[in-house]
C-alpha positions, -999 to +999 in steps of 0.1 A: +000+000+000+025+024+009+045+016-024+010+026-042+005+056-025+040+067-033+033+065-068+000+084-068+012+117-088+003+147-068-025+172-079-033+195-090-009+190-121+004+226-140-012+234-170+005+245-201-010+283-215-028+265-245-034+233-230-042+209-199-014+194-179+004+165-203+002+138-175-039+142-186-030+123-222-008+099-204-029+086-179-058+090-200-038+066-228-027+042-201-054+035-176-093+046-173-093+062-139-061+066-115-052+079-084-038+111-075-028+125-043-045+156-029-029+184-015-039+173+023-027+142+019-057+119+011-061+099-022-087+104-046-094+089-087-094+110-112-115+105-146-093+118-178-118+102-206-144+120-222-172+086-218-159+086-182-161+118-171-197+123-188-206+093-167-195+107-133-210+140-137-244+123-152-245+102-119-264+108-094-246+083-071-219+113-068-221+135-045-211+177-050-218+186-013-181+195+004-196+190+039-197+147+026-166+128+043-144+117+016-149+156-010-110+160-027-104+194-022-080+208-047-063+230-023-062+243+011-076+278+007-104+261-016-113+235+014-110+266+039-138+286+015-159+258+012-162+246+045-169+284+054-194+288+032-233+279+046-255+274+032-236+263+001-241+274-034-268+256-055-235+241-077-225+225-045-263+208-036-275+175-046-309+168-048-339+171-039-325+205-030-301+213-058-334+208-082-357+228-063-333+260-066-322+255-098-359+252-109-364+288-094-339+297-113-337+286-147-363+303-162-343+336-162-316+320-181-338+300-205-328+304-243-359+328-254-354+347-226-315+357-232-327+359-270-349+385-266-319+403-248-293+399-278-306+437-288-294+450-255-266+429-250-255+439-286-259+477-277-239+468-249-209+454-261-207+482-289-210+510-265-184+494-244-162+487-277-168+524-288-152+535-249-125+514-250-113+526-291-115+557-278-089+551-251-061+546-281-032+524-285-022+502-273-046+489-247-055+459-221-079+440-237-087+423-207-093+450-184-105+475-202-130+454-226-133+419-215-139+422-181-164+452-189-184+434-209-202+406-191-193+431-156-218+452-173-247+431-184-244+407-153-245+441-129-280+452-151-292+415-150-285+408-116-293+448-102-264+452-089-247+485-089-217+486-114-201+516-093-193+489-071-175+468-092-141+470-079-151+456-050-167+423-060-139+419-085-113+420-059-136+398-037-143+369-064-106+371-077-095+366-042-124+339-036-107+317-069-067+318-060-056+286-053-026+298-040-035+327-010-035+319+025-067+300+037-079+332+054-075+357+022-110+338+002-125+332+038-126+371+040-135+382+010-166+357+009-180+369+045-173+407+029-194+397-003-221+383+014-220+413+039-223+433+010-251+416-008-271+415+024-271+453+025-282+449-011-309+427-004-323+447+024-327+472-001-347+453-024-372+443+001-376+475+010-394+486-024-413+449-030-434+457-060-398+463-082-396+433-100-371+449-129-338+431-118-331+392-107-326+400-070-357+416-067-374+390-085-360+365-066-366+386-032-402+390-040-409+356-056-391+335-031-376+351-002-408+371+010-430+341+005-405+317+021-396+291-002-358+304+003-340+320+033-324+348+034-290+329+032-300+309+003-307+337-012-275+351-007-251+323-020-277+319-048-268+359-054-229+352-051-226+324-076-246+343-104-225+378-094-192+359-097-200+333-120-216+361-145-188+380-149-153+362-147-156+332-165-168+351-194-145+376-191-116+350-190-131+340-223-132+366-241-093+371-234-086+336-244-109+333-270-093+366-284-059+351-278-063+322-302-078+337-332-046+366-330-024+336-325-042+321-352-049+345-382-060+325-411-089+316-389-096+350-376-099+364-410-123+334-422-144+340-389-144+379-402-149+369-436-183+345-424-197+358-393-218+325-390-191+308-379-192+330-350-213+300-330-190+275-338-164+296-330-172+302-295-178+265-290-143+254-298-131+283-281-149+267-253-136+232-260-105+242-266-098+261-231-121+248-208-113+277-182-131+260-152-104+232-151-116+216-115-152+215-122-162+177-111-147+173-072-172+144-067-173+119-035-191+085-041-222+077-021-223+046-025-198+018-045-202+024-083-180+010-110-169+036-136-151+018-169-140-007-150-128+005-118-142+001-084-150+037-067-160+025-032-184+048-011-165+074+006-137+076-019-136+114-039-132+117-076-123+143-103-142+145-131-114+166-154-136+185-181-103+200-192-089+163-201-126+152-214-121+179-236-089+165-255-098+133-254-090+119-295-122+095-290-147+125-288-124+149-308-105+150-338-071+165-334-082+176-301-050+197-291-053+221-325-077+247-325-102+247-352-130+269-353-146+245-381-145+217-361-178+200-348-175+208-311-207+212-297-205+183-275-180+195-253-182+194-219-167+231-204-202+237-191-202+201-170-226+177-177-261+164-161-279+184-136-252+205-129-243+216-163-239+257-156-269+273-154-260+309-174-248+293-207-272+307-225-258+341-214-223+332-219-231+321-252-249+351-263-223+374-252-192+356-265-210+355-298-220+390-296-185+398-291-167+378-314-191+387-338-181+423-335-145+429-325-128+423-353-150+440-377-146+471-357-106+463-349-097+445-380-060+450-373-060+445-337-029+421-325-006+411-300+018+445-282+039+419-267+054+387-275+029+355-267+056+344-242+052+379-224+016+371-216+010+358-176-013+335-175-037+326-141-024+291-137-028+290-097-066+302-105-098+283-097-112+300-136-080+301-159-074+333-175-047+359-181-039+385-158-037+412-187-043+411-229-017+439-244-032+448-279-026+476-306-040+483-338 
């Protein structure tokens, strides 16, 4: 046993800037699942193919609740968050309570409904593009247009004023580094949910507004009582952080590999309805939420193969399912003409993310319109110059230098 455990590769593993961590393709070529060894110590499987991860994540045998003996944190300022955090987030429920919140909340984000907002969200981005031309060149992409944009539409979606944006920016960026002491995302969470209990008190205070999602969800759900006060809360959190970063992040990247990749920049220009397809092997192709599937089993259940016994966590690795050659041709090139649809960087099952719709609309908006307005636009540094979040729950860079 020891001998075994010796050999358990420790994780997380380092990604590379375009790709997940090599020792993905090896293990994912040698065994089905394997075990790693968590930063605490304890053992858990990780899942590396595409049919296996889809499996887990569809299961309901697995649970997403932290608070279950046997959850693999990825780190020790992610297990201090978690643990801190009650009630938890609706991504971290199982049912029957995971579907009754997410049924409160999915009509906001169905299709139709972010449809009929691709006039404003349009508006939007073009208004924002118009501000940030104006600033000259050369500029930071990612600060002063990609973080703007979904900032902006999740802060008028959500009601939340965008004055206050530097503050839950710090907060969620501090919330998602895997590398800050334990304390640092324990703060900033109590300071977010301190703040979005002032905002809520607000909102019940005029309870006939129903023209943003908190009030909506104040008036609908908290004043009746089919959702605490602290539900509400967390519920609020997720969508404020989850609204803004992860798009944001992929906007930069997804901006990164058509500059790095012209000849399919200038067919995207050339065809704009590629734009959908784009953003879907954009989405493939990065997978920015690289730990998405911490899973614990709740019973035994055999996964291609392999004995998980009850108590024993596993990783679902989206990233990994995502270059798997079995679902993907060629998975490590990026190719914006590639079917890539059924990619997995929004989960899979009940817990597929809730605001894809959204995150859709705007990255197509975007992509659509960038480089018709900036058809020059490129790199101000060398590729190798660019910092990349590696030690970041959401990949990302830290800045986009562009010119034009």
């Amino acid at each position: 046993m020891d001998d075994y455990k010796a050999s358990a590769p420790a994780f997380p593993m380092r990604r590379c800037p375009f790709a997940p961590p090599p020792e993905y393709a090896e293990i994912r070529k040698n065994e089905g699942l394997s075990k790693v060894t968590m930063p605490d110590g304890t053992e858990a499987w990780i899942a590396t193919r595409y049919e296996d991860v889809r499996a887990i994540l569809g299961d309901p045998r697995f649970s997403t609740a932290p608070s279950t003996p046997g959850y693999p944190f990825i780190a020790p300022a992610r297990a201090a968050l978690l643990k801190a955090e009650y009630p938890p987030t609706i991504i971290r429920m199982d049912a029957p309570q995971h579907t009754k919140y997410r049924r409160m909340l999915s009509k906001e984000f169905m299709v139709h409904h972010i449809d009929a907002m691709r006039p404003e969200l349009q508006q939007t981005v073009d208004t924002l593009l118009d501000e940030f031309i104006a600033k000259g060149s050369p500029a930071d992409l990612f600060e002063d247009f990609a973080l703007t944009v979904p900032t902006t539409v999740i802060s008028r979606m959500l009601g939340v004023p965008y004055e206050d944006r530097d503050f839950f920016q710090e907060r969620s960026k501090a919330k998602l580094d895997l590398t800050a002491d334990p304390e640092v995302p324990v703060r900033a969470g109590a300071e977010m949910r301190e703040y979005l209990d002032r905002l809520i008190t607000e909102k019940m205070a005029h309870p006939g507004n129903r023209s943003d999602l908190i009030s909506r969800l104040v008036t609908s759900q908290v004043v009746p009582g089919h959702m605490t006060r602290e539900e509400a809360l967390a519920t609020i959190e997720l969508l404020l952080m989850g609204g803004h970063e992860t798009t944001a992040n992929m906007i930069a990247l997804g901006t990164l590999s058509l500059l790095t990749h012209p000849e399919q920049k200038d067919a995207l220009v050339a065809d704009p309805s590629l734009v959908r397809n784009t953003v879907e092997e954009m989405l493939r192709f990065h997978t920015i939420v690289h730990y998405n599937g911490p899973r614990v089993a709740m019973e035994d259940v055999e996964v291609a193969g392999t004995l998980i016994r009850k108590g024993e966590g596993v990783l679902a690795l989206i990233t990994a399912a995502n270059r798997d050659p079995k679902a993907f041709d060629h998975p490590d090139q990026f190719d914006i003409h590639r079917p890539a649809l059924h990619h997995v960087a929004f989960s899979y099952g009940v817990h597929q993310c809730l605001g894809q719709p959204l995150a859709r609309a705007e990255l197509q908006i975007v992509f659509t319109t960038l480089f018709q307005r900036l058809p020059k636009l490129r790199l101000a540094v060398p590729l190798d110059d660019i910092k990349f979040r590696y030690d970041a729950f959401v990949y990302g860079v830290d800045a986009l230098p562009v010119e034009w």
